[in-house]
C-alpha positions as CSV (number, residue, x, y, z in Angstrom):
1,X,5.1,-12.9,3.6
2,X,1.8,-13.4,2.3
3,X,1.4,-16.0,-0.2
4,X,-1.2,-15.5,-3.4
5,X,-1.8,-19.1,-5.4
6,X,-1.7,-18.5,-9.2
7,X,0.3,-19.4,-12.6
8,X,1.7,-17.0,-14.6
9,X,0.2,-18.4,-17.9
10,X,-3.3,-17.4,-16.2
11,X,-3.6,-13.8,-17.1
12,X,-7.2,-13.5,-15.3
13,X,-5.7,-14.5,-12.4
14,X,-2.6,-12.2,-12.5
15,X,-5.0,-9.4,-12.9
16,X,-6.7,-10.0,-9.5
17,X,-3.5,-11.0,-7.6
18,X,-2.0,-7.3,-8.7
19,X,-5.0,-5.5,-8.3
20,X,-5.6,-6.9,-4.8
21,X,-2.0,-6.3,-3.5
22,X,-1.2,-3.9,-5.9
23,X,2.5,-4.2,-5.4
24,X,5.8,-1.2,-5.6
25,X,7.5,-4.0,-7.2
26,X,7.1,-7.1,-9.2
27,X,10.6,-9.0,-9.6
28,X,9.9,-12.1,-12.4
29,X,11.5,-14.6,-11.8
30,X,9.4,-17.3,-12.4
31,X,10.6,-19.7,-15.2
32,X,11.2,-22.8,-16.8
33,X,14.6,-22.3,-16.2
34,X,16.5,-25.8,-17.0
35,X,18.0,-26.0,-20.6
36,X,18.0,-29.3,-20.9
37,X,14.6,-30.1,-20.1
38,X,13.9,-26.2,-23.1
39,X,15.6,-29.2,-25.7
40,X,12.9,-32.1,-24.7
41,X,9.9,-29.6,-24.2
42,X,10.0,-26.3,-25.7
43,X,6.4,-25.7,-26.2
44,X,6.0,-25.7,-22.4
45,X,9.0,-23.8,-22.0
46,X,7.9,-20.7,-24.6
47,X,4.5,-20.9,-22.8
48,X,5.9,-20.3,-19.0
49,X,8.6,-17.9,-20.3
50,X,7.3,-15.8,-23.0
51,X,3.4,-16.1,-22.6
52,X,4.1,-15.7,-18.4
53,X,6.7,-13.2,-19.1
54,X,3.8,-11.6,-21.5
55,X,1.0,-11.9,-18.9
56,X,2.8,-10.3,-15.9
57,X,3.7,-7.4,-18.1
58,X,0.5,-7.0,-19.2
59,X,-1.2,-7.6,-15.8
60,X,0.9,-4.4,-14.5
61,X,0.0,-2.5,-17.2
62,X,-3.4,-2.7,-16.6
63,X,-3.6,-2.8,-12.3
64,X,-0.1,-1.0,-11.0
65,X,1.5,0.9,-14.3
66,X,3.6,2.7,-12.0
67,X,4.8,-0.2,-10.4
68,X,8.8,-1.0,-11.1
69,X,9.2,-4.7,-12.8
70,X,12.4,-6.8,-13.0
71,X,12.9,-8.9,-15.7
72,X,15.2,-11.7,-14.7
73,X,17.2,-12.5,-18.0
74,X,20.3,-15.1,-18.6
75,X,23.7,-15.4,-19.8
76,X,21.8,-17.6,-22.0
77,X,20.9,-14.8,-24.3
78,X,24.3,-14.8,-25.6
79,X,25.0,-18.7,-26.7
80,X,27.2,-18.9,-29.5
81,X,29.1,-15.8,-28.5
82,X,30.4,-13.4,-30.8
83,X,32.9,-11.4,-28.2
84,X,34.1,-12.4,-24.5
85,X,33.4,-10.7,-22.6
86,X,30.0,-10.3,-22.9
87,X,28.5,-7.0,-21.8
88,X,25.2,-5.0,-22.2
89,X,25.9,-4.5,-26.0
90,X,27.0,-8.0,-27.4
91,X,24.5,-9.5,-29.7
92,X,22.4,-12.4,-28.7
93,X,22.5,-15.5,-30.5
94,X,20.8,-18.1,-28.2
95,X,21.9,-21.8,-28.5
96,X,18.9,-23.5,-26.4
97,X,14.6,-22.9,-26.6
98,X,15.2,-21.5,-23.1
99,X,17.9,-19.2,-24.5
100,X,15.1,-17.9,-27.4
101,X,12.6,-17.9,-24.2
102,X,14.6,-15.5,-22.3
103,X,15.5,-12.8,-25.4
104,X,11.9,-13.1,-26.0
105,X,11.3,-11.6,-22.3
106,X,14.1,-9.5,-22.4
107,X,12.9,-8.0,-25.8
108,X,9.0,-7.8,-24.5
109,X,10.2,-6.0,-21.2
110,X,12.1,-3.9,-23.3
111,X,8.7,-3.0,-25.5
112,X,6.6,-2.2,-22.4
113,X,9.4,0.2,-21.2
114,X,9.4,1.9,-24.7
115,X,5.9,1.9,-25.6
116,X,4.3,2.8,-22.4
117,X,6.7,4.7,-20.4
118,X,6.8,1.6,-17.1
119,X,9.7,1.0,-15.4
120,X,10.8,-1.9,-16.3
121,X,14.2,-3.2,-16.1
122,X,15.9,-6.1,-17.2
123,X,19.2,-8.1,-14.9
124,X,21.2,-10.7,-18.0
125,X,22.1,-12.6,-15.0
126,X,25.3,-14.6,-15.4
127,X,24.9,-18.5,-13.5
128,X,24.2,-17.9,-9.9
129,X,24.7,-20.6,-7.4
130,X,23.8,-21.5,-3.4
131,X,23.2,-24.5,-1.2
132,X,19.5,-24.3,-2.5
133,X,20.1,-24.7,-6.3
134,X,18.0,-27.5,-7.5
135,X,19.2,-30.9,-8.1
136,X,19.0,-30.8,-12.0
137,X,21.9,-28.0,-12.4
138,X,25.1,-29.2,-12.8
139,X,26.6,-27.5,-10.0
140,X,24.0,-28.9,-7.1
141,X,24.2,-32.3,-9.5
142,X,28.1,-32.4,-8.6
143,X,27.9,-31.4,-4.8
144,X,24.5,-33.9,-4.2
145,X,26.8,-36.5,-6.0
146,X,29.8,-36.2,-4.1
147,X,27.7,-35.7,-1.0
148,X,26.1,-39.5,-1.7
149,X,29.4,-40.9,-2.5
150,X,31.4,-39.7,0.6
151,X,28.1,-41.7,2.5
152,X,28.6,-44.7,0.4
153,X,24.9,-44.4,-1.2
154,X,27.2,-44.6,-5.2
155,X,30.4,-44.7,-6.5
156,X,29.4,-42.5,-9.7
157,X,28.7,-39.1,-10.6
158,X,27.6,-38.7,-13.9
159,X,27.6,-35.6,-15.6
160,X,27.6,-34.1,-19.6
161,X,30.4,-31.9,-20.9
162,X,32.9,-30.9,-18.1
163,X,34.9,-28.6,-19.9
164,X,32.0,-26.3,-20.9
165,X,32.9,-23.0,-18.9
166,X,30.6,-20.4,-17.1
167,X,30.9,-17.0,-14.6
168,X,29.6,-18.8,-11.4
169,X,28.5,-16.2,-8.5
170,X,26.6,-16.8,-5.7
171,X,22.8,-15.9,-5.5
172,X,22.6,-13.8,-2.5
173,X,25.4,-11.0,-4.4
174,X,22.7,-11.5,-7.4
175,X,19.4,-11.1,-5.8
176,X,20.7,-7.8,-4.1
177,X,21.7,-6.3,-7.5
178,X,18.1,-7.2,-8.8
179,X,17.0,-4.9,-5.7
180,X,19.0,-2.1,-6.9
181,X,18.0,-2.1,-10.1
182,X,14.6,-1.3,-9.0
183,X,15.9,1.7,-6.5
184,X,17.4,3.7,-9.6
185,X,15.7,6.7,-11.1
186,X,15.5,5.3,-14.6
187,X,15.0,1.6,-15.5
188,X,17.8,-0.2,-17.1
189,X,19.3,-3.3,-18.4
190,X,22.0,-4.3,-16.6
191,X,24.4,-7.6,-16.6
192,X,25.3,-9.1,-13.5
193,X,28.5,-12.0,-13.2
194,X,31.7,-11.6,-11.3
195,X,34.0,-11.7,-14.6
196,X,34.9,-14.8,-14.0
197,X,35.2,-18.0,-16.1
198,X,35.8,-21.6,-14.8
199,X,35.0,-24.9,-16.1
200,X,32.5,-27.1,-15.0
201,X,36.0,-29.6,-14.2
202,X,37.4,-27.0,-11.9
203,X,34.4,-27.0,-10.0
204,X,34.3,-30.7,-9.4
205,X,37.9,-30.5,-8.5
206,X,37.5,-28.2,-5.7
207,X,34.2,-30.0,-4.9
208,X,35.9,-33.4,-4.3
209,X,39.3,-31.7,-2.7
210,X,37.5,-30.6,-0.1
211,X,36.1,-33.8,0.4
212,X,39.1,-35.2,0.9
213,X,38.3,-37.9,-2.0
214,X,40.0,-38.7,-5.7
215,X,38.4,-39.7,-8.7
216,X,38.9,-41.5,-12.1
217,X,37.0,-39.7,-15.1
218,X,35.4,-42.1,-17.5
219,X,34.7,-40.5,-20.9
220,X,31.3,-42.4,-22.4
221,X,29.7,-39.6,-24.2
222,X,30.1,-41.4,-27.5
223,X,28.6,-44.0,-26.8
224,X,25.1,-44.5,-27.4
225,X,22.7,-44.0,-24.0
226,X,22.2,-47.9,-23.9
227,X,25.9,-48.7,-24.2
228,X,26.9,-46.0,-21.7
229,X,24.2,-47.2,-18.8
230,X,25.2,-50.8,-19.2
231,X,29.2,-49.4,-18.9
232,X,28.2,-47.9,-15.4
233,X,26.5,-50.8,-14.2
234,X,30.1,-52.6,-14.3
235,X,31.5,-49.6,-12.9
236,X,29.1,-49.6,-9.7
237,X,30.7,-52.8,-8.9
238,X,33.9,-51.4,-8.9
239,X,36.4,-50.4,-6.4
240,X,36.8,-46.5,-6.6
241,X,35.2,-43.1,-7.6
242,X,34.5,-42.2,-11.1
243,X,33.0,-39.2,-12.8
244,X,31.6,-40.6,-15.6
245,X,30.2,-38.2,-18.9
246,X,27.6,-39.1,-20.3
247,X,26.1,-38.5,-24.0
248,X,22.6,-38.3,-22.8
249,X,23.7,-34.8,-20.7
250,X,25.2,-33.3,-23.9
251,X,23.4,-30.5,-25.3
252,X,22.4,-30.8,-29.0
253,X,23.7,-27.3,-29.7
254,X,26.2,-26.4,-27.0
255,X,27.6,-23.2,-25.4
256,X,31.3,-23.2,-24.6
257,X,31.9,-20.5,-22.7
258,X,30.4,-17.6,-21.3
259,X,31.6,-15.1,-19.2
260,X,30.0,-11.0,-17.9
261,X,31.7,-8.0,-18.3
262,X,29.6,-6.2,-15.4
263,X,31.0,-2.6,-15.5
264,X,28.0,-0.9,-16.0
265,X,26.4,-2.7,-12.6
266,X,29.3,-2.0,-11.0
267,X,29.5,1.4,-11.2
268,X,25.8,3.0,-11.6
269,X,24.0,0.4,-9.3
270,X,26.7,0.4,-7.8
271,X,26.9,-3.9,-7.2
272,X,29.8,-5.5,-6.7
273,X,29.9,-9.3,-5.8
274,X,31.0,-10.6,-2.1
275,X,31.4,-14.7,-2.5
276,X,34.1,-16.0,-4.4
277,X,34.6,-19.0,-6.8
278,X,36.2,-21.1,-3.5
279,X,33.5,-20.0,-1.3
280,X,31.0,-20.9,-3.2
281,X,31.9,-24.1,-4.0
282,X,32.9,-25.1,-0.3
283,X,29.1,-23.9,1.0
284,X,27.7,-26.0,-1.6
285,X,29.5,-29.0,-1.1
286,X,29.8,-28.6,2.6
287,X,26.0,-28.4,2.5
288,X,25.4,-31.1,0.6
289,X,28.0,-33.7,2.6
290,X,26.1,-32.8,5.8
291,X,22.9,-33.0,4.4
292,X,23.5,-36.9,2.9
293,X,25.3,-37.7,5.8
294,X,22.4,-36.9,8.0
């Protein structure tokens, strides 16, 4: 692996990284991916994901046209759904900055394919998961929190709404279908999710049954962000576990529930995923407990 330093809101720089290596492929993935971070800074967020996504697109265009790009878009796109499942042809109507960020991409890639004949293809990847998923998400935020309460570092886990439900898969199965979107013989937009919907509370539930631990859920979210922190502070002197929600990890405008209908991958890539829901869940939070415990 050779590594190239740049930033994808540099388009000089872009230029000279693709004309030098002059790639077969270019997969995008580069992002300000968190949605709660899109609601607190959405100028940054537009200028990483639709100027970048703009940039690289553009960059090919002009050093490696024949190159094949992958777009990497999100479940996201589809916010306030208007049919579940949600497959290749349900409308977007994008409840977060990042969600507008990502149908931005989605619509530029789209544009270059059109306009200028490139292969460029586009994955509406549903939430992928693994042992490496940064701290912020909520899934890594449950597993990292059990993980420092089974060593006795807390006694808390705070999180936002836990009945909020997403199509959870595992990120190796994803990454391989973004591969084979890029072997086909025409480029395509594809969704990607394992048809499967669970709530953010069924994940914690596994999560701290395989940790062997219970837990008391403390419902705070409507409470201001002062009142709730000073509630925890008594709870941290406390005997026992609590999962505590609180309002300041509530979206403004939130999604419900989204779940892929991934036919289409399925049969023409043809994908299918490998890790299940369980599995998942157990590498994660066997990951995590061994890392803390370290």
């Amino acid at each position: 692996i050779s590594l190239h330093p740049g930033d994808i809101v540099n388009y000089p720089r872009l230029v000279e990284i693709l004309d030098e290596v002059k790639p077969d492929e270019i997969y995008h993935l580069a992002a300000q991916s968190f949605v709660h971070e899109s609601f607190e800074d959405a100028f940054t967020t537009f200028r990483i994901n639709i100027d970048g996504t703009l940039n690289v697109l553009s960059a090919m265009k002009a050093k490696v046209p024949d190159a094949k790009f992958y777009f990497a878009g999100s479940s996201e796109m589809f916010g306030k759904v208007e049919e579940t499942p949600q497959n290749e042809n349900t409308k977007f109507h994008p409840r977060s900055p990042y969600g507008v960020s990502k149908v931005t991409g989605y619509e530029l890639t789209r544009n270059f394919r059109e306009a200028y004949g490139m292969f460029c293809s586009s994955g509406i990847l549903f939430n992928h998961e693994s042992p490496r998923r940064g701290f912020e998400f909520v899934t890594r935020k449950i597993t990292s929190g059990i993980g420092k309460i089974k060593a006795g570092k807390t006694n808390c886990l705070i999180l936002g709404n836990i009945d909020a439900k997403r199509d959870w898969g595992f990120a190796g199965d994803y990454v391989e279908a973004m591969w084979l979107m890029l072997q086909q013989n025409r480029p395509d937009d594809y969704v990607v999710s394992t048809n499967e919907a669970h709530s953010i509370r069924e994940f914690m539930d596994i999560a701290f049954q395989i940790a062997g631990m219970d837990y008391k859920i403390v419902d705070l979210h409507n409470l201001s962000i002062e009142e709730a922190n000073d509630k925890i502070k008594k709870l941290e002197s406390c005997k026992g576990v609590y999962v505590v929600q609180h309002p300041l990890f509530y979206r403004p405008s939130e999604v419900d529930l989204l779940i892929g209908e991934s036919s289409k991958a399925r049969n023409s890539l043809p994908w299918k995923p490998q890790i299940s829901f369980q599995k998942l869940v157990e590498m994660m939070i066997c990951n995590d407990i061994k890392y803390d415990n370290l």
